[in-house]
C-alpha distance (Angstrom), angle and dihedral (degrees) to the residues before:
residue distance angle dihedral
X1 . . .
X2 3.78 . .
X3 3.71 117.8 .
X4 3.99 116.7 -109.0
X5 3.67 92.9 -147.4
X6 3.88 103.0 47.4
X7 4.16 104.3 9.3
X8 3.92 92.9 -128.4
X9 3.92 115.2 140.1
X10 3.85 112.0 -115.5
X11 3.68 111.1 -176.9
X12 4.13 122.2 -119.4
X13 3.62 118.2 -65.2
X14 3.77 104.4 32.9
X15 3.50 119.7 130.4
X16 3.98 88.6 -160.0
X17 3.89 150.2 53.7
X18 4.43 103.9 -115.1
X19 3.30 86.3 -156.9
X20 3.63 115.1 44.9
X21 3.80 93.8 11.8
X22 3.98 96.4 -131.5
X23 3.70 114.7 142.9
X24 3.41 121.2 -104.1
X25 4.26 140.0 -106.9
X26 3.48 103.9 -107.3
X27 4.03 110.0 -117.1
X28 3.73 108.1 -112.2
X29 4.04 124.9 -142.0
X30 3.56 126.7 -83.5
X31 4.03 103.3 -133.0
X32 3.87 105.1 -127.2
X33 3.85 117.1 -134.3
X34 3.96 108.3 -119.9
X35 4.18 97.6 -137.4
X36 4.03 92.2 -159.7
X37 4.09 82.9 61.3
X38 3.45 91.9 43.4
X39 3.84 90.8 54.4
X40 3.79 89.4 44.2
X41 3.51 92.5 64.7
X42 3.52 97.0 45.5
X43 3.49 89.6 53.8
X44 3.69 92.5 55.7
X45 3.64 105.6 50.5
X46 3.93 84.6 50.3
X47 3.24 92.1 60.1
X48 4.00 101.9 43.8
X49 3.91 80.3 46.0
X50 3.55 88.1 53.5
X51 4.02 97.7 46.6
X52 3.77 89.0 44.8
X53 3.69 93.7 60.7
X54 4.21 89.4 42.2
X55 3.81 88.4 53.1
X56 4.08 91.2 51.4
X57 3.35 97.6 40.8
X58 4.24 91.5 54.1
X59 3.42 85.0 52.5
X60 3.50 96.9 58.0
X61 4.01 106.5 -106.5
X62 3.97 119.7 127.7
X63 3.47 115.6 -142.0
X64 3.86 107.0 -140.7
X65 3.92 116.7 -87.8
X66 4.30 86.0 31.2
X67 4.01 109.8 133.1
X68 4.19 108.9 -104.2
X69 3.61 108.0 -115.6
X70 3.69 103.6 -114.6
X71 3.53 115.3 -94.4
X72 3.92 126.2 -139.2
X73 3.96 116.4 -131.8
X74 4.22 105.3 -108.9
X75 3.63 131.8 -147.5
X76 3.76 126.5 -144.7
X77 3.64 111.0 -123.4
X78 3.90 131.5 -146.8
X79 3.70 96.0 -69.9
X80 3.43 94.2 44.4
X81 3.81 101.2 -101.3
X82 3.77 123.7 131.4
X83 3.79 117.1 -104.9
X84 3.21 126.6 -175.1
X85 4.04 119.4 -101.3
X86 3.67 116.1 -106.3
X87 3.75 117.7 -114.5
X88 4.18 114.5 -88.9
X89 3.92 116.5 -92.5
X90 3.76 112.1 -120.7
X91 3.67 109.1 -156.5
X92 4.33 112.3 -157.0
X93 3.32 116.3 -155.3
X94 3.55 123.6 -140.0
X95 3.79 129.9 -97.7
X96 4.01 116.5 -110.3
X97 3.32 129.0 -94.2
X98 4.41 82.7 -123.1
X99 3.69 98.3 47.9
């Protein structure tokens, strides 16, 4: 620690200045980061992120980068209104009479 009076170096754990023979600031504490907090925190703003994004998406918004839903092909009716196609017919043939 360097002394504020005179700017010589005195090394940790003196109480005073060598040189000019002041008495020195007392050091204060470093405050020590608690990791289990830390990770606490983290946790919670993933999981409001996560219920955010739940809540818009049940409402119908897509978030950017979301997969389209896949869209069926429509038909305009009489009136001219879309509606929607029906589904394809699948025709199965029957087995023969040798199998």
């Amino acid at each position: 620690m360097d002394c504020p009076y005179c700017g010589a170096y005195n090394p940790e754990g003196r109480t005073t200045c060598w040189r000019c023979d002041r008495e020195l600031p007392k050091p204060k504490p470093k405050k020590k980061r608690d990791p289990q907090q830390t990770a606490k925190l983290w946790l919670y703003i993933a999981l409001a992120i996560f219920f955010v994004i739940t809540i818009l998406q049940t409402c119908g918004f897509r978030l950017p980068g979301s997969p389209q839903p896949p869209q069926s092909p429509q038909q305009q009716g009489p009136s001219g209104h879309l509606m929607p196609s029906r589904p394809p017919i699948v025709w199965q043939m029957e087995r023969p009479w040798w199998l």
